[in-house]
C-alpha positions as a Markdown table, in Angstrom:
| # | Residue | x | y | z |
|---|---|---|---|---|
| 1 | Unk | 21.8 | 13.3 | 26.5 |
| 2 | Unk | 25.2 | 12.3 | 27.9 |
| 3 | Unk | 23.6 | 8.3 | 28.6 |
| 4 | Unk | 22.3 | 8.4 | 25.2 |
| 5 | Unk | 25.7 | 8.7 | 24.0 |
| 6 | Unk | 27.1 | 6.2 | 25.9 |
| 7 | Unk | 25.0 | 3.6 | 25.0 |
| 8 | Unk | 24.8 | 4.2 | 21.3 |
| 9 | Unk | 26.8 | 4.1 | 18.3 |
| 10 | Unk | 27.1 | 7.8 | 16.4 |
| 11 | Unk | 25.4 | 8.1 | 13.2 |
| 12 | Unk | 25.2 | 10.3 | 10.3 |
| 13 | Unk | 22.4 | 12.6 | 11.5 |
| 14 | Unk | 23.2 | 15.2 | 7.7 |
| 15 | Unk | 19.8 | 14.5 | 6.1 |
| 16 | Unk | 17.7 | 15.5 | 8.9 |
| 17 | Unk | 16.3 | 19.0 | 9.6 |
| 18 | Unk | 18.9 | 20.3 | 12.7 |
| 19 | Unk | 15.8 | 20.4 | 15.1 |
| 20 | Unk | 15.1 | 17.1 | 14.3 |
| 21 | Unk | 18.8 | 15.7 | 14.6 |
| 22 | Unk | 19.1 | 18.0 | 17.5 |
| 23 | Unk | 16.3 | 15.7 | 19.1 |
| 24 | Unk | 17.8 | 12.5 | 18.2 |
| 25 | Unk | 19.2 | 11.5 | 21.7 |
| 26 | Unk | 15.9 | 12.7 | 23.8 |
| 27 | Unk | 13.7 | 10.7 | 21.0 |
| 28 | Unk | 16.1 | 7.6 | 21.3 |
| 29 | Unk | 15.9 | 7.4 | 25.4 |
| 30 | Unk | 12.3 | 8.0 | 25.1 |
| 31 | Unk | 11.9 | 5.1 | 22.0 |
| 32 | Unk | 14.1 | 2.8 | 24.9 |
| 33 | Unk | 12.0 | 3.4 | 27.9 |
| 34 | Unk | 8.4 | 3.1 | 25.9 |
| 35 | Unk | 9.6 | 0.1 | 23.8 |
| 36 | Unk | 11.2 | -1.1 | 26.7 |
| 37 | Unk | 8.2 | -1.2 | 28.7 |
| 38 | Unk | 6.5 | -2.2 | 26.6 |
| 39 | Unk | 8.5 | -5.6 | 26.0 |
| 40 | Unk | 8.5 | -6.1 | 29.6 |
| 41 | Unk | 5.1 | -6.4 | 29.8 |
| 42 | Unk | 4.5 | -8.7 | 27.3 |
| 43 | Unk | 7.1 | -11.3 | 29.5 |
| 44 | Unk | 4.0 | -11.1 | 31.8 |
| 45 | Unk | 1.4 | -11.6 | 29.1 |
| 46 | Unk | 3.2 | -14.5 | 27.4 |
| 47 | Unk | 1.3 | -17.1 | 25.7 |
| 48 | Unk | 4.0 | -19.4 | 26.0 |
| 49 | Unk | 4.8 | -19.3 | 29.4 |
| 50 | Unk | 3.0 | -17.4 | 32.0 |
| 51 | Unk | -0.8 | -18.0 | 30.6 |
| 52 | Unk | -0.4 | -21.6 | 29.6 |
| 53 | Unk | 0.7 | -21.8 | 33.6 |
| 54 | Unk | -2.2 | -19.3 | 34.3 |
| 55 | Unk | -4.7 | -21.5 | 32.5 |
| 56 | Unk | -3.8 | -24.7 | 33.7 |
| 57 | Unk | -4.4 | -23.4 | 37.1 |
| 58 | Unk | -7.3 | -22.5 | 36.5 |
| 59 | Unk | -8.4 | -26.0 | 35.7 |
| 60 | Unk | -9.3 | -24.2 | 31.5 |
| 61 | Unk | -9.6 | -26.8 | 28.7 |
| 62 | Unk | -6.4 | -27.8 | 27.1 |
| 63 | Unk | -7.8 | -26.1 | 23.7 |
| 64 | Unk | -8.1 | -23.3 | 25.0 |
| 65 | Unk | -4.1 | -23.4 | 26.0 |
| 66 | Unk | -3.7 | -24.5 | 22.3 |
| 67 | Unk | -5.4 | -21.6 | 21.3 |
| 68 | Unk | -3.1 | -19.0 | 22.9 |
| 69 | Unk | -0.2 | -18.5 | 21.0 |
| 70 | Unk | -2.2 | -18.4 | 17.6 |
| 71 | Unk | -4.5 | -15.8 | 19.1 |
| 72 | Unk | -2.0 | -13.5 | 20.1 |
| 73 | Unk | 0.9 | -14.0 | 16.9 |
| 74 | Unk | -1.4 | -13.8 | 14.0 |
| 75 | Unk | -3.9 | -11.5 | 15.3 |
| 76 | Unk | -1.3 | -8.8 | 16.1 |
| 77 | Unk | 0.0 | -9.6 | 12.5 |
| 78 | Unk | -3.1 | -9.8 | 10.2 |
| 79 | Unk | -5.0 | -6.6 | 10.7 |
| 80 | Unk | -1.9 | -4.4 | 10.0 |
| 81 | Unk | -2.6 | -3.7 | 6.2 |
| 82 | Unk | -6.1 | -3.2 | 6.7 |
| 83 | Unk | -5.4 | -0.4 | 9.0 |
| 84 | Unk | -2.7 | 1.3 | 7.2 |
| 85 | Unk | -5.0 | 3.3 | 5.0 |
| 86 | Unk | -6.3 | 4.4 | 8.7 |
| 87 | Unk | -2.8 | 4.9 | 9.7 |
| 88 | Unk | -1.9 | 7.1 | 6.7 |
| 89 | Unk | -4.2 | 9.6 | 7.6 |
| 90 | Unk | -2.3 | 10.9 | 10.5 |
| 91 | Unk | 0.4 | 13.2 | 10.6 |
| 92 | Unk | 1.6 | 12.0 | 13.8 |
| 93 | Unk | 2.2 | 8.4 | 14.1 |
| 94 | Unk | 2.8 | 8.6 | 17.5 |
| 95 | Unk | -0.7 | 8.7 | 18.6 |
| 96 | Unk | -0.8 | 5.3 | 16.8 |
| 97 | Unk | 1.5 | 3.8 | 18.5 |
| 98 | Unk | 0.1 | 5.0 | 22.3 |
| 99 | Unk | -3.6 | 3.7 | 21.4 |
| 100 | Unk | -2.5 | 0.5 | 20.7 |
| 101 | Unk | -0.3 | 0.4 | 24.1 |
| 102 | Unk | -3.1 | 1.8 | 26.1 |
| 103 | Unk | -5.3 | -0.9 | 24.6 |
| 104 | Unk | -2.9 | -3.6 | 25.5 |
| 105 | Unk | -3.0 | -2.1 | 29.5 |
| 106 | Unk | -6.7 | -2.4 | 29.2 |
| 107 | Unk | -6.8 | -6.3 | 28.0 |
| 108 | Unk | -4.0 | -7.0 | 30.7 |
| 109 | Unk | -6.3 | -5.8 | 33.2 |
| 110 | Unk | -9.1 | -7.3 | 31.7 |
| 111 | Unk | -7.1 | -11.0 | 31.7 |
| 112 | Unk | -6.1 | -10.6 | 35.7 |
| 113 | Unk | -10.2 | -9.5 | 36.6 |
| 114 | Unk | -10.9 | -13.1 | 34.7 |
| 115 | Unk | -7.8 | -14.9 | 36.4 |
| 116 | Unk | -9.2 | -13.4 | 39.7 |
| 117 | Unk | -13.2 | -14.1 | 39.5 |
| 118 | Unk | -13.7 | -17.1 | 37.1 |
| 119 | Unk | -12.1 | -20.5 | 36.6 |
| 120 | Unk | -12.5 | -23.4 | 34.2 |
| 121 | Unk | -14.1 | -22.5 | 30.4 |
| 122 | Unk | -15.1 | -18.9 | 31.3 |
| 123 | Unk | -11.7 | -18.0 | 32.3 |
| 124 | Unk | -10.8 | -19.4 | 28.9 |
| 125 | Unk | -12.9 | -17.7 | 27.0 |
| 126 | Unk | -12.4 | -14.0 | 28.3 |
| 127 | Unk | -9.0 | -14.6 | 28.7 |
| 128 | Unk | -8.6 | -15.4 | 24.9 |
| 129 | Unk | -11.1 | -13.2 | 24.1 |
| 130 | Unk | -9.2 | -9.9 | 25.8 |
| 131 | Unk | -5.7 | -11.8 | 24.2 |
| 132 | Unk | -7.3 | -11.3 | 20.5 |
| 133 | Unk | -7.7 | -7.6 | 21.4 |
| 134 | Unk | -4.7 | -7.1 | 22.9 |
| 135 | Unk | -3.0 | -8.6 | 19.9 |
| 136 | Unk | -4.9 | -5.8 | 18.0 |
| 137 | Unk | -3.5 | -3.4 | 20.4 |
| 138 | Unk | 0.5 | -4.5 | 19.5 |
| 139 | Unk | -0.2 | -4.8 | 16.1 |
| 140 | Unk | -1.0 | -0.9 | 15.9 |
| 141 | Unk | 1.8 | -0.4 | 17.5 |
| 142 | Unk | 3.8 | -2.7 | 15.9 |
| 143 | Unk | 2.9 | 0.0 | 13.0 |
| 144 | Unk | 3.8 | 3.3 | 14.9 |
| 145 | Unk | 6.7 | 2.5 | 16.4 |
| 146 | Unk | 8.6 | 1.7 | 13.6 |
| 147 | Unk | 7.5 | 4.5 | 10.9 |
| 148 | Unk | 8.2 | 6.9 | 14.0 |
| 149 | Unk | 11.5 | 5.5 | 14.6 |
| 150 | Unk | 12.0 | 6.0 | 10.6 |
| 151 | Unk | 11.0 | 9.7 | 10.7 |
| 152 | Unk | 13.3 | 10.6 | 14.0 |
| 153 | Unk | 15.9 | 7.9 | 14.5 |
| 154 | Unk | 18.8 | 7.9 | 11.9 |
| 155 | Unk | 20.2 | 4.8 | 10.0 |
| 156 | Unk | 22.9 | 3.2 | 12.4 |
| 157 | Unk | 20.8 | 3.6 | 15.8 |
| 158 | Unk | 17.7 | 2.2 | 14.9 |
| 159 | Unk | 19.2 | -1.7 | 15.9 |
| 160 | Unk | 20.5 | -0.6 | 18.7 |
| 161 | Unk | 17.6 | 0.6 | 20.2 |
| 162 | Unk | 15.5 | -2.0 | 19.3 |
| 163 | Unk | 18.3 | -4.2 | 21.0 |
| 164 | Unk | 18.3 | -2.0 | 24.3 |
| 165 | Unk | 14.7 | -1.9 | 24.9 |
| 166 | Unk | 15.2 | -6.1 | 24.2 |
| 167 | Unk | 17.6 | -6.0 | 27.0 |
| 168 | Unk | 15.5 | -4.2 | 29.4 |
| 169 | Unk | 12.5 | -6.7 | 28.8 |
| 170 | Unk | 15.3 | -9.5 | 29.5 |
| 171 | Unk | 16.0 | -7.8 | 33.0 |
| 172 | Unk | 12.4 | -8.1 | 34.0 |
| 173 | Unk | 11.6 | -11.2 | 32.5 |
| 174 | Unk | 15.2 | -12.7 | 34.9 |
| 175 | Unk | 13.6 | -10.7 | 37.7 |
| 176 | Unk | 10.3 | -12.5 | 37.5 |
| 177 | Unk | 11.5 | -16.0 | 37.2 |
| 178 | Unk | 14.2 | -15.6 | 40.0 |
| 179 | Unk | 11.3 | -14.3 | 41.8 |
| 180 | Unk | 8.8 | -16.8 | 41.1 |
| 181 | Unk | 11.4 | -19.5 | 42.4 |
| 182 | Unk | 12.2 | -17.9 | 45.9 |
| 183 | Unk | 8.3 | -17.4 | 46.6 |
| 184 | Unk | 6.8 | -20.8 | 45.5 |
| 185 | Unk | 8.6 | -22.4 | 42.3 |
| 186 | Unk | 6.0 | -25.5 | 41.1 |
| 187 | Unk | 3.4 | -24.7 | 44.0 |
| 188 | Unk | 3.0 | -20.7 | 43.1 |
| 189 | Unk | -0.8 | -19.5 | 44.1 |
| 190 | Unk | -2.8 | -18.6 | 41.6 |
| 191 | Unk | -3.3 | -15.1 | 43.0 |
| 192 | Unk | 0.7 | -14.1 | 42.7 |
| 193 | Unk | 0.4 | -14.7 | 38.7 |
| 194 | Unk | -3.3 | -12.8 | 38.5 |
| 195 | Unk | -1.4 | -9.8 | 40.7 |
| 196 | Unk | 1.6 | -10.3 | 37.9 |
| 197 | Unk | -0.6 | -9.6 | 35.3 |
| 198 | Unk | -2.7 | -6.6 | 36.8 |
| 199 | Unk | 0.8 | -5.1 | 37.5 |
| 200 | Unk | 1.9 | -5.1 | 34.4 |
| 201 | Unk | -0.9 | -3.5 | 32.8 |
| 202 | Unk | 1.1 | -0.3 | 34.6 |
| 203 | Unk | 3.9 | -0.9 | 31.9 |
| 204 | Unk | 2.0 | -0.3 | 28.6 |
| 205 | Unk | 0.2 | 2.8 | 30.9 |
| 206 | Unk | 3.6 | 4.6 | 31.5 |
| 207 | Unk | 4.7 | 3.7 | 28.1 |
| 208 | Unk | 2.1 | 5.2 | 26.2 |
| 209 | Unk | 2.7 | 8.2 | 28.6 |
| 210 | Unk | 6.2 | 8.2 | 27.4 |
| 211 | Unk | 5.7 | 7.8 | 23.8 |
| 212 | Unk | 3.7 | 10.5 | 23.6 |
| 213 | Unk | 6.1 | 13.2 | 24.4 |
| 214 | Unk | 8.5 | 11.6 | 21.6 |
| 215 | Unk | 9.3 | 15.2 | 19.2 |
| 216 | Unk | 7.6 | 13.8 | 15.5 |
| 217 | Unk | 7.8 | 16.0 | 12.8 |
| 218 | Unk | 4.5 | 16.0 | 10.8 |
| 219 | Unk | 4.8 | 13.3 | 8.0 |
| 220 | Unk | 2.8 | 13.1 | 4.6 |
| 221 | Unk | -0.7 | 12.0 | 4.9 |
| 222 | Unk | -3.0 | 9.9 | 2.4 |
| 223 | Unk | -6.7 | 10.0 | 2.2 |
| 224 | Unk | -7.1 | 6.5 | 0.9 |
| 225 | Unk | -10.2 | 4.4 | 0.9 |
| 226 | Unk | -10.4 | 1.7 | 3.3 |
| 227 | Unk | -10.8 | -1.3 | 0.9 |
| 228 | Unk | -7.4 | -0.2 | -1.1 |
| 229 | Unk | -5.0 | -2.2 | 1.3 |
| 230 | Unk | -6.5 | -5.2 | -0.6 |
| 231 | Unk | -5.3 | -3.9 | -4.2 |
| 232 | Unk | -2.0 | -2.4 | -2.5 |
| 233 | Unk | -0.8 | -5.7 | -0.6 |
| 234 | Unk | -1.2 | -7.7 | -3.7 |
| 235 | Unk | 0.3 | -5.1 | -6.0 |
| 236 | Unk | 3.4 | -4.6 | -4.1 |
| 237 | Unk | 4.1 | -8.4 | -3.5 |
| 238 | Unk | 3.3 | -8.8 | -7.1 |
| 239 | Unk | 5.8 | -5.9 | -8.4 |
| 240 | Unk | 8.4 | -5.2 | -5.5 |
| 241 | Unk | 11.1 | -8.0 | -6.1 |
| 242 | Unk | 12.8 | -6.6 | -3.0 |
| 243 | Unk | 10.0 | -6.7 | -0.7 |
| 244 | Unk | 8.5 | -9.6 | -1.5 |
| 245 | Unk | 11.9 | -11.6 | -1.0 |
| 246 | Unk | 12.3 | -10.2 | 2.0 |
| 247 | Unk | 8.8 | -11.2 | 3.1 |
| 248 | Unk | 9.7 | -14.8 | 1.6 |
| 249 | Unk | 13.0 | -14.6 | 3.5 |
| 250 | Unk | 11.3 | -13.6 | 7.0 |
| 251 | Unk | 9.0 | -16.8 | 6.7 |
| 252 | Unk | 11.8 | -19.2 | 5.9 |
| 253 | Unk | 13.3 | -17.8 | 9.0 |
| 254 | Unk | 10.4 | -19.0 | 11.1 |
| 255 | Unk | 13.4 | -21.6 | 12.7 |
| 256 | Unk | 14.2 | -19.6 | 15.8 |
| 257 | Unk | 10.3 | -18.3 | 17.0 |
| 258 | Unk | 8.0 | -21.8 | 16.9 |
| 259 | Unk | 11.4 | -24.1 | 17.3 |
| 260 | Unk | 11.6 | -23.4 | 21.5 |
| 261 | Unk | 8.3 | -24.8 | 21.8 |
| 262 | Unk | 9.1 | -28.4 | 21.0 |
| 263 | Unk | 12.3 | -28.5 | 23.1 |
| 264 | Unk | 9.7 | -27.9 | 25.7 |
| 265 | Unk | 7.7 | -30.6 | 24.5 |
| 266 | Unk | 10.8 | -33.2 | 23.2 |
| 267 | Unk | 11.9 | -32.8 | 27.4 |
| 268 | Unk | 8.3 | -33.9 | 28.5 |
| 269 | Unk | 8.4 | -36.7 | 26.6 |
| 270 | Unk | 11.9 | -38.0 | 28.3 |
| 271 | Unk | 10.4 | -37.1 | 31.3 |
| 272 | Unk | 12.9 | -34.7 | 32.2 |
| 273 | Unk | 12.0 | -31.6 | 34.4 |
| 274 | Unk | 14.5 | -29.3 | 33.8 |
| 275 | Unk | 12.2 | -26.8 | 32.0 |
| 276 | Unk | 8.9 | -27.8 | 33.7 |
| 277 | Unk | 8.6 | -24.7 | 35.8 |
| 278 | Unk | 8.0 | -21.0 | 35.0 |
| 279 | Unk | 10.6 | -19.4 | 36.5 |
| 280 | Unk | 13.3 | -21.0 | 34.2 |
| 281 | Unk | 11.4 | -20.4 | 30.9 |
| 282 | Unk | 11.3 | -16.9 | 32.0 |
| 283 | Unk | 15.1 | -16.9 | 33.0 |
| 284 | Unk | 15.9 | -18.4 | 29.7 |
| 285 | Unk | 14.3 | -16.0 | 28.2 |
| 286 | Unk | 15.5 | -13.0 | 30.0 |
| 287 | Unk | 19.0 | -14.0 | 30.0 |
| 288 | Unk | 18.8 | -14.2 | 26.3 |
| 289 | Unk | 17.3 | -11.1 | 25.6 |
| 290 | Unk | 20.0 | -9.3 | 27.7 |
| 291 | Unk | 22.7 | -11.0 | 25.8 |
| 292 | Unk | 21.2 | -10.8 | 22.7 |
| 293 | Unk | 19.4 | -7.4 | 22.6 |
| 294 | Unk | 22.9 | -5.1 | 22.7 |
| 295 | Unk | 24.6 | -7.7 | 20.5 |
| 296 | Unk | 22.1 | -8.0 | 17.6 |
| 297 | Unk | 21.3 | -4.3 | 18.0 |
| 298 | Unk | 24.9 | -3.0 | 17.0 |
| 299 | Unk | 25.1 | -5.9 | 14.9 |
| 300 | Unk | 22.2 | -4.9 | 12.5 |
| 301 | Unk | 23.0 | -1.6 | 12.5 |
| 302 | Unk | 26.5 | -2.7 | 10.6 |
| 303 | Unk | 24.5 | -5.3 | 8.4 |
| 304 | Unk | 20.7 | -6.5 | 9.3 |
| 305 | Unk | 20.9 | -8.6 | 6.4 |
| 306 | Unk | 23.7 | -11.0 | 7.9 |
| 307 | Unk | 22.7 | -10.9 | 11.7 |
| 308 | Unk | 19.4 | -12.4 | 10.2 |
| 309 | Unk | 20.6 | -14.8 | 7.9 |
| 310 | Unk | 24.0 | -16.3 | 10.9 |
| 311 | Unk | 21.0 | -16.0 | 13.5 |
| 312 | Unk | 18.9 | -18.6 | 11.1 |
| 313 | Unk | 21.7 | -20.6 | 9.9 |
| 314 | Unk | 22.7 | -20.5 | 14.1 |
| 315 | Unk | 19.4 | -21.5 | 14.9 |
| 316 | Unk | 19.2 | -24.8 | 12.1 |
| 317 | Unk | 22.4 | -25.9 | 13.1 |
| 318 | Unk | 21.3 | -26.0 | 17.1 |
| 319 | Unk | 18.2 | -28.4 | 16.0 |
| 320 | Unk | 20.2 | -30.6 | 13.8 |
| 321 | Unk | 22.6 | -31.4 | 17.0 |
| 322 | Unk | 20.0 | -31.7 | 19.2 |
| 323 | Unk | 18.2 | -34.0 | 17.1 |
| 324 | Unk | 21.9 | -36.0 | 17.0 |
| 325 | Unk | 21.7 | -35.7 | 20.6 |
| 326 | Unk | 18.4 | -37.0 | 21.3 |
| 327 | Unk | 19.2 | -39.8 | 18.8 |
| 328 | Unk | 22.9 | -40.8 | 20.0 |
| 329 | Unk | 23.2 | -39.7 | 23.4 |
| 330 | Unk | 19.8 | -39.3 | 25.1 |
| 331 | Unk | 21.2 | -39.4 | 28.6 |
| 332 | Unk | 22.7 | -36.3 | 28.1 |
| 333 | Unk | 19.3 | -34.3 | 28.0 |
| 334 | Unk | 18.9 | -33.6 | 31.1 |
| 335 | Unk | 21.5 | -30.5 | 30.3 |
| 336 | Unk | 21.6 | -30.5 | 26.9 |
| 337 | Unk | 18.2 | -29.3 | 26.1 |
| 338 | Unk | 17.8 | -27.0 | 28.4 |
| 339 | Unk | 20.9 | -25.4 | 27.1 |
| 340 | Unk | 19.4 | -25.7 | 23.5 |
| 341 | Unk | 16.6 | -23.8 | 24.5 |
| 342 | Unk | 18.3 | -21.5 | 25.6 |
| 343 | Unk | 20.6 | -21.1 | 22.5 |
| 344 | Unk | 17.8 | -20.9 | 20.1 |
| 345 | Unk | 16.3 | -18.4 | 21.8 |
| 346 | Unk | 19.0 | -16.0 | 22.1 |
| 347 | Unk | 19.6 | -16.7 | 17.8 |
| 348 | Unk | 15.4 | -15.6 | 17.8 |
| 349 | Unk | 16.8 | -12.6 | 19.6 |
| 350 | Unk | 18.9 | -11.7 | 17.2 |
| 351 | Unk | 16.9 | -12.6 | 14.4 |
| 352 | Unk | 14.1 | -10.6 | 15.5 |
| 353 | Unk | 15.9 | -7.2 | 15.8 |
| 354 | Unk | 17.8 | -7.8 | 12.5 |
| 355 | Unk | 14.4 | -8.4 | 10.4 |
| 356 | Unk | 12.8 | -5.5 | 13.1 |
| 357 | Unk | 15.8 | -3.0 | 11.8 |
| 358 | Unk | 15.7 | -4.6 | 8.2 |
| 359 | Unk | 12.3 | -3.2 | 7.1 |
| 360 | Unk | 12.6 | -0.2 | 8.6 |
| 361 | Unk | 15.8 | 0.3 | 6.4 |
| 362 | Unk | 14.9 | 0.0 | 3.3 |
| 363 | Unk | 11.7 | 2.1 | 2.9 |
| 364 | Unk | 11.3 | 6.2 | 3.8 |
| 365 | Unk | 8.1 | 8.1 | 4.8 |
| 366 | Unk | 4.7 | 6.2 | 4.1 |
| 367 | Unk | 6.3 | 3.3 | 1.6 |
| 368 | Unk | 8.1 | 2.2 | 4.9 |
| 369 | Unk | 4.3 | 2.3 | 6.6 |
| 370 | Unk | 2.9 | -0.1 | 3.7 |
| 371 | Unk | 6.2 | -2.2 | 4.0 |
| 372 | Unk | 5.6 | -3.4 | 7.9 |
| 373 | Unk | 1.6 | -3.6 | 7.5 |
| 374 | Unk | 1.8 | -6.1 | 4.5 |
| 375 | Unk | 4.7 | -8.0 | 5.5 |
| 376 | Unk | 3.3 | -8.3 | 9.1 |
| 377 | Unk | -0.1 | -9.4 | 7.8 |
| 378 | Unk | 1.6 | -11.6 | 5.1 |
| 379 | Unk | 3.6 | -13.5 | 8.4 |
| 380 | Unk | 0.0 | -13.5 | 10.1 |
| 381 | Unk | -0.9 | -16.1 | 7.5 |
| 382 | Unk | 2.3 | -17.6 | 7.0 |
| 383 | Unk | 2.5 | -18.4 | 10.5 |
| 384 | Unk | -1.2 | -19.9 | 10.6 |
| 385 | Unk | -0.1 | -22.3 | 7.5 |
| 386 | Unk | 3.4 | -23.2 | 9.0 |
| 387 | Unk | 1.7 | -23.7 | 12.6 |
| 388 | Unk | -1.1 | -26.1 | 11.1 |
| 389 | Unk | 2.2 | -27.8 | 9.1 |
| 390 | Unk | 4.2 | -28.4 | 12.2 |
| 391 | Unk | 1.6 | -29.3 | 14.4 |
| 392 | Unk | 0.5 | -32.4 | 12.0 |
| 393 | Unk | 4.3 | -33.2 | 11.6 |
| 394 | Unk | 4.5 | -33.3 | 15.5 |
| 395 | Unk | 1.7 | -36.2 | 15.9 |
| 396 | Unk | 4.2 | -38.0 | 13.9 |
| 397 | Unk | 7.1 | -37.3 | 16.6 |
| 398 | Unk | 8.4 | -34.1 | 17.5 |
| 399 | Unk | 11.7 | -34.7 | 15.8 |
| 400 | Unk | 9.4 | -35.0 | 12.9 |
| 401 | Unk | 8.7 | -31.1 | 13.5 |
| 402 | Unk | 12.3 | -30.3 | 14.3 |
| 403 | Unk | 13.7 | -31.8 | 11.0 |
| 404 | Unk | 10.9 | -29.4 | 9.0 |
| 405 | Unk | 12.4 | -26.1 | 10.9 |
| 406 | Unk | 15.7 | -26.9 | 10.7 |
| 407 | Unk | 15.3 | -27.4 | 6.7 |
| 408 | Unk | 13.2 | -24.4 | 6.4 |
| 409 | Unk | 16.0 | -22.3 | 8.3 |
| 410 | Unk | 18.5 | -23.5 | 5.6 |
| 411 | Unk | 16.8 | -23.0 | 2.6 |
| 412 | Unk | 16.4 | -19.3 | 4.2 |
| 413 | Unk | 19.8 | -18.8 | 5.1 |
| 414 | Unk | 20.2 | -19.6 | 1.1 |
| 415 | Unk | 17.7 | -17.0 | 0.2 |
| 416 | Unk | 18.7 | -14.2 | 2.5 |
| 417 | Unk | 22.1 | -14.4 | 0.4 |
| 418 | Unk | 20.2 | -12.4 | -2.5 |
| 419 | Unk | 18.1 | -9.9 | -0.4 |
| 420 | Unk | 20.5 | -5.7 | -0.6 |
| 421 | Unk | 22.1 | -4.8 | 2.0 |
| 422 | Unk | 20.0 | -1.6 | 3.1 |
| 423 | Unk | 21.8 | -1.0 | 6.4 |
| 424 | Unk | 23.8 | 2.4 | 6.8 |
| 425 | Unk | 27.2 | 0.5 | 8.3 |
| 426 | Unk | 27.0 | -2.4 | 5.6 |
| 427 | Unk | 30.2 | -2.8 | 3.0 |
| 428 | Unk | 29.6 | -1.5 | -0.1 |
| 429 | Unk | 29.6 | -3.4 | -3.2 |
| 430 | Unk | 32.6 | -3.8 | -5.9 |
């Protein structure tokens, strides 16, 4: 795999059986292309952009909008520890990872069919109702990918991947928006967005395809009882120091993925229109994820720990100016917060592989399982609390909501000081 090569660091490949290391570069190009895919669909299935739009089309309820990005982040967070006993059962992982993809497929289809034959409150309501079992669709694989990519990717690729298949996601999510702005910008049918969707139920299809034929060695397997995930999650954020910074650390961190939102909002409230349309969230988003998804890859591979804790600290600092901007120079929004939006996405990029290749560092074989489930499921109700938090301090002004990110990402940046470097490139100590 010449291309694998090319596109990815070498890495110490000495504690892996030969057949295994031997399959490194065919695993990694398949991990890229599934992954991949898989990232590119969810550009289409967005709860931030492309279904808010898709909604308000459709004449739903603006609860209903409200509902969406809740729906789909905490439900593809919270179930993951009460499935890993289900999980540990298997000896390949992969089969994990593929249900949950072919799941997602099925919702997106499900979500175009109700985008296609119903309008108003029913389109709402089976729209969010095939968006909470789609978001338990990504949260299995959200659990197979990365204890497969622990079992056949070595330390010092695993970022890099992560950050390629980000990168392809970015070159869709560019293609769509250019797209959506040469064949109708603001007055796009309906139809073009319900055919968007359907499409891209053809990505999580193919990747599920593709994932499957990933080489997984047979793993350890554990016959425990379905109601021990309670005992275990509290027992190992109750004993595992590490872990449970790290999950404390992840939270703090929250800066860079609800932050974007409120740009969104702060320019609707200046009446500006420079990130009213779909096609430019999507291009914002896609160019970030290109530039951000090789970066941060190699990057975390050196050091996860500091590409999470600059992209954070990054990410604070961007709301503090444009809070100063918005303050001192409103006239200059018009281009200054679309470029903030921007910014702070790109940092989320980076943030996200970092903590992505983080936790799949520091634990081996079924310990790294637990790790993802229970921090995942942890963040599920983290992110419910610091929703609810934000929302309330947003009636008082979005630059009340700002302010609380942008101290939250310090005091994180603080803490992620203290968490071990578990990456196989980072400086040793002393």
């Amino acid at each position: 795999m010449a291309l694998y090569e090319k596109m990815v660091s070498p890495a110490d490949t000495s504690d892996m059986p030969d057949d295994l290391a031997r399959d490194v570069p065919a695993n990694g190009m398949k991990f890229i292309a599934a992954n991949g895919l898989q990232n590119a669909g969810d550009q289409v299935i967005n709860p931030k952009t492309v279904l808010p739009w898709l909604l308000t089309a459709q004449g739903a309820p603006g609860l209903a909008i409200a509902l969406l990005v809740p729906i789909r982040e905490s439900l593809s967070m919270l179930p993951q520890a009460a499935l890993t006993p289900w999980v540990k059962r298997r000896a390949h992982r992969k089969s994990v990872w593929v249900a949950g993809s072919i799941t997602q497929g099925v919702m997106a289809l499900v979500m175009a069919l109700a985008a296609a034959a119903l309008d108003g409150t029913a389109a709402a309501v089976v729209v969010l109702a095939a968006l909470a079992v789609f978001a338990l669709g990504r949260s299995l694989c959200s659990i197979g990918s990365k204890d497969v990519q622990g079992r056949t990717i070595p330390k010092g690729q695993r970022g890099q991947i992560t950050g390629l298949a980000t990168v392809l996601s970015g070159i869709v999510a560019i293609t769509l928006g250019l797209g959506i702005r040469w064949f109708g910008g603001d007055d796009l049918p309906t139809s073009v967005l319900t055919w968007m969707i359907a499409i891209s139920a053809v990505t999580w299809f193919v990747g599920a395809v593709i994932f499957h034929r990933v080489t997984e060695p047979v793993g350890e397997t554990s016959e425990e009882s379905a109601g021990s995930w309670v005992r275990e999650s509290w027992e190992l954020l109750s004993d595992d120091a590490p872990f449970r910074n790290f999950v404390v650390v992840r939270s703090l961190l929250l800066v860079s993925a609800l932050a974007p939102a409120f740009f969104v909002s702060l320019s609707a409230e200046r009446g500006d229109g420079e990130l009213s349309g779909l096609g430019p969230f999507l291009i914002a988003s896609g160019a970030a994820a290109i530039l951000g998804g090789q970066v941060s890859g190699r990057l975390s591979d050196k050091s996860s720990k500091s590409t999470m804790t600059w992209g954070a600290g990054i990410a604070s600092l961007i709301l503090l100016a444009v809070m100063a901007q918005v303050t001192l120079a409103e006239s200059w929004a018009t281009w200054a917060l679309p470029v903030a939006y921007f910014l702070i996405t790109l940092t989320h990029t980076g943030v996200r592989v970092a903590r992505k290749t983080y936790v799949v560092d520091m634990a081996e074989g079924d310990q790294r399982t637990t790790y993802v489930a229970v921090a995942n499921s942890a963040m599920g109700v983290i992110l419910l609390a610091t929703g609810a938090i934000s929302g309330g301090l947003a009636m008082l002004g979005t630059m009340w909501a700002l302010g609380f990110f942008a101290v939250l990402g310090l005091i994180g940046v603080a803490m992620a000081r203290a968490l071990p470097e578990v990456s196989a490139e980072a400086p040793a100590k002393g």
